[in-house]
N, C-alpha and C positions, 0 to 999 in steps of 0.2 A: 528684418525679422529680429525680434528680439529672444532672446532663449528661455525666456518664459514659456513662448510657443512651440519649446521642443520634447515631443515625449517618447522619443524613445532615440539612442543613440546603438547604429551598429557595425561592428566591424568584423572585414571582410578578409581575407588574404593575410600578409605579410604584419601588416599593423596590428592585427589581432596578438601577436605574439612580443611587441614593443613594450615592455614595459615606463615605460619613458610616454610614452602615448598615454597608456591606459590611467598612469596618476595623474595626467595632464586631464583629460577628459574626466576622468570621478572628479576633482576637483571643482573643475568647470560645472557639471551639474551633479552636483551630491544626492540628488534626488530619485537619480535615475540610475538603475542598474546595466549597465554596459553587455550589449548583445552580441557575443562572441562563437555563438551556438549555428550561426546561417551557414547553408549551400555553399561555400563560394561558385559554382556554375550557374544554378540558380539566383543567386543574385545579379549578376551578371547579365545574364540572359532575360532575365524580367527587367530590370535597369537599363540594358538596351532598348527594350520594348515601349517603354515608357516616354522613353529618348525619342525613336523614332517617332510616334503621336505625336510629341512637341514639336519635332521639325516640318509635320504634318500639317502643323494647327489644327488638329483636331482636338475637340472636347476631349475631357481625358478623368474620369473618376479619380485621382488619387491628391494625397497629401503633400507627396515627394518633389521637392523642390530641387532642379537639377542645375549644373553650369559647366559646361567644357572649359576644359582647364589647359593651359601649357603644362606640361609636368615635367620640362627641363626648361633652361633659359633657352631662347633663340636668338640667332645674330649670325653675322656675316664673317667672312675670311676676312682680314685687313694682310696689307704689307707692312711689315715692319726692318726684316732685312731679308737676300735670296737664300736666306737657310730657315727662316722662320716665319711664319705666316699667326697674327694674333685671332684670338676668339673677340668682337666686338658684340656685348649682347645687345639688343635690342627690343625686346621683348624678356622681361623679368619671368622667372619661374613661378607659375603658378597667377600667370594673367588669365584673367576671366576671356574667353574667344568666344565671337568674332570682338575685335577690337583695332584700335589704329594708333598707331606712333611712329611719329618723325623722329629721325635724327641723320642728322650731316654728314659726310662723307667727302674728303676729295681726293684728286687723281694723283698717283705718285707722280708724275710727268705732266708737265705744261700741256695746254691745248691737246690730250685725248681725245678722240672721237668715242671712242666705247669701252663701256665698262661690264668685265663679266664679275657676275656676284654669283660667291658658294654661299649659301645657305647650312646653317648647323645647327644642332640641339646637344646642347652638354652643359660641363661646367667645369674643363678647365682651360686655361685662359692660353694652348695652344691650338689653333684651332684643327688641327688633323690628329690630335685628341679626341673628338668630339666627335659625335655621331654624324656626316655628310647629309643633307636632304638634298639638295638639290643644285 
């Protein structure tokens, strides 16, 4: 999509109030005046709506072009020594999902039979810093 294609840009929540944001974007499209005025519940809640349909594959009347996002890095526990455990991310902040990436791993000890993996969302690089998934 090229940003020609885009007429109206609007924010919702938190970024509404970034100033850091909002000269980044007037810049980007000086054409368009920045929509800071929306529901945040309402948007939300019709955004959801919209969502669902798509997972639906149903026909869906609208403009709005949508993408699930990671909105932290993801990654695993690693060892690094028995007082600290590192964050390895594996999935970048802000990857488009569903998506797929490899990367290596191996066992602290010879011939392991099994490997248990914590899963995390954060960003800093010890990993019981970081939010635990699973």
């Amino acid at each position: 999509m090229d940003k020609s294609h885009i007429q109206k840009v609007i924010l919702v929540g938190g970024s509404s109030r970034i100033a850091k944001i909002n000269t980044i974007l007037q810049n980007t499209f000086p054409d368009i005046s920045l929509c800071k005025d929306i529901d945040y519940d309402k948007a939300i809640t019709k955004s959801a709506a919209i969502y669902a349909n798509i997972l639906l594959n149903t026909e869906i009347e609208s403009p709005l072009f949508i993408e699930d996002i990671t909105p932290f890095p993801l990654g695993v526990r690693t060892f690094k020594n028995e007082e600290n455990h590192t964050f390895s991310v594996v999935l970048q902040q802000y990857s488009i999902i569903p998506c797929s990436h490899t990367r290596m791993f191996t066992t602290a000890k010879d011939n392991a039979t099994t490997v248990y993996i914590e899963i995390y969302e954060g960003e800093s690089k010890i990993a019981e810093d970081n939010q635990f998934l699973g």
